[in-house]
mmCIF file of the C-alpha atoms, coordinates in Angstrom:
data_MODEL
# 
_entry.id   MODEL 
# 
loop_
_atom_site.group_PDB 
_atom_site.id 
_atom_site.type_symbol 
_atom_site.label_atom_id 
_atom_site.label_alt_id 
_atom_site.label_comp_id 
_atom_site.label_asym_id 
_atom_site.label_entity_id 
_atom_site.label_seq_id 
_atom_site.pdbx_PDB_ins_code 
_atom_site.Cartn_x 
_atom_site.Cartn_y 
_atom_site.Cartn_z 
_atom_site.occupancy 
_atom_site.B_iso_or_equiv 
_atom_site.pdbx_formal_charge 
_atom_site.auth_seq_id 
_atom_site.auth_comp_id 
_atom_site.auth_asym_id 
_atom_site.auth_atom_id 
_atom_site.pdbx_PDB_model_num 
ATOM 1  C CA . UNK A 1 1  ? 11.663  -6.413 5.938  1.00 0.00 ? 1  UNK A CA 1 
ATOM 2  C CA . UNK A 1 2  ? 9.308   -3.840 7.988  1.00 0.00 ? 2  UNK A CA 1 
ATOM 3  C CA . UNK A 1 3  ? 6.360   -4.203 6.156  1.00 0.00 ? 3  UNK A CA 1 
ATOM 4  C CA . UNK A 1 4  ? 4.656   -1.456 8.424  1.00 0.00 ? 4  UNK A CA 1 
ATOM 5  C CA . UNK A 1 5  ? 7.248   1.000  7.875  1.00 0.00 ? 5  UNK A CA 1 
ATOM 6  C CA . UNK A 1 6  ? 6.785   0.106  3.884  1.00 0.00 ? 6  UNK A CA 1 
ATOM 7  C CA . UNK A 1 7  ? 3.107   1.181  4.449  1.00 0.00 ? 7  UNK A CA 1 
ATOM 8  C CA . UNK A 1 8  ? 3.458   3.947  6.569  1.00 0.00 ? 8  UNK A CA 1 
ATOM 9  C CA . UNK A 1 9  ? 6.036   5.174  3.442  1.00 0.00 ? 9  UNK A CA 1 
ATOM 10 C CA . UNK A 1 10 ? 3.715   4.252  0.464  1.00 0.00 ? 10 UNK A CA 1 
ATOM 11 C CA . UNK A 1 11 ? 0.623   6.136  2.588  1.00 0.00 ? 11 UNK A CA 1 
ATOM 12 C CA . UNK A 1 12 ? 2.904   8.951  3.202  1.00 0.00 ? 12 UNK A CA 1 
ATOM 13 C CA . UNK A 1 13 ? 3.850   9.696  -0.598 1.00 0.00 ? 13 UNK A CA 1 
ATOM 14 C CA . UNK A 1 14 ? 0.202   8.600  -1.252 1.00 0.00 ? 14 UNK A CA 1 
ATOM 15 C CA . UNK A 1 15 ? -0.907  11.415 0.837  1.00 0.00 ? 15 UNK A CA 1 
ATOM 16 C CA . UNK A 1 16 ? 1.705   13.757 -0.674 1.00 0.00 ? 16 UNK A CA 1 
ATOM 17 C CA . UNK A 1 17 ? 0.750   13.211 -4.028 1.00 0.00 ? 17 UNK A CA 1 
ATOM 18 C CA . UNK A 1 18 ? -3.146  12.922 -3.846 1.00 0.00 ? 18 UNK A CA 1 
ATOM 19 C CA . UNK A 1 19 ? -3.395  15.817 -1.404 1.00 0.00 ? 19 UNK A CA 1 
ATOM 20 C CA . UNK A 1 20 ? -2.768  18.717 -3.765 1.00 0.00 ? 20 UNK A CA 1 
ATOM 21 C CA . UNK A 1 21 ? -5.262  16.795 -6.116 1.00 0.00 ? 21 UNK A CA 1 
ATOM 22 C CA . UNK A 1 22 ? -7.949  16.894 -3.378 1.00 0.00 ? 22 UNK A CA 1 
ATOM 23 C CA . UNK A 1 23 ? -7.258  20.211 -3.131 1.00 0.00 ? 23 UNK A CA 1 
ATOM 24 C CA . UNK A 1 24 ? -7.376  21.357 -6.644 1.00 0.00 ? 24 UNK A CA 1 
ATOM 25 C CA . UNK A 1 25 ? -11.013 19.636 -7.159 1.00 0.00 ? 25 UNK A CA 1 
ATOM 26 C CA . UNK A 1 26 ? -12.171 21.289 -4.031 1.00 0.00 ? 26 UNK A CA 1 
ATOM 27 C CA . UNK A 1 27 ? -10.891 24.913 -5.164 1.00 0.00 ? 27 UNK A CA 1 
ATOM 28 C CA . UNK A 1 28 ? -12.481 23.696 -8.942 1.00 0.00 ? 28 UNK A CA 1 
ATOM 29 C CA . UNK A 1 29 ? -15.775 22.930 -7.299 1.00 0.00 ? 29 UNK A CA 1 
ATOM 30 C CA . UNK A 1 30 ? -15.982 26.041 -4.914 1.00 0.00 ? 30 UNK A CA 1 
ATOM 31 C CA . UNK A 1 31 ? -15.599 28.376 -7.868 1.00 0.00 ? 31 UNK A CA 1 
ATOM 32 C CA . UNK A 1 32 ? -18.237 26.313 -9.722 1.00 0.00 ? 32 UNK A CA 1 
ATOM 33 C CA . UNK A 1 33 ? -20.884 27.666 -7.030 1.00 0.00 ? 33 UNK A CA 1 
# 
């Protein structure tokens, strides 16, 4: 098995699924000042 194509996937979806996250608490945080 590629074990650097396995990470590249898992940081990939990582990066999909945390960036809206990121995002969101950003946005939350700008509106809090």
């Amino acid at each position: 098995m590629n074990f650097e194509l396995i990470i590249q996937l898992t940081s990939l979806l990582i990066t999909i699924l945390l960036g809206p996250l990121i995002i969101g608490l950003l946005a939350i945080r700008q509106e809090g000042l």
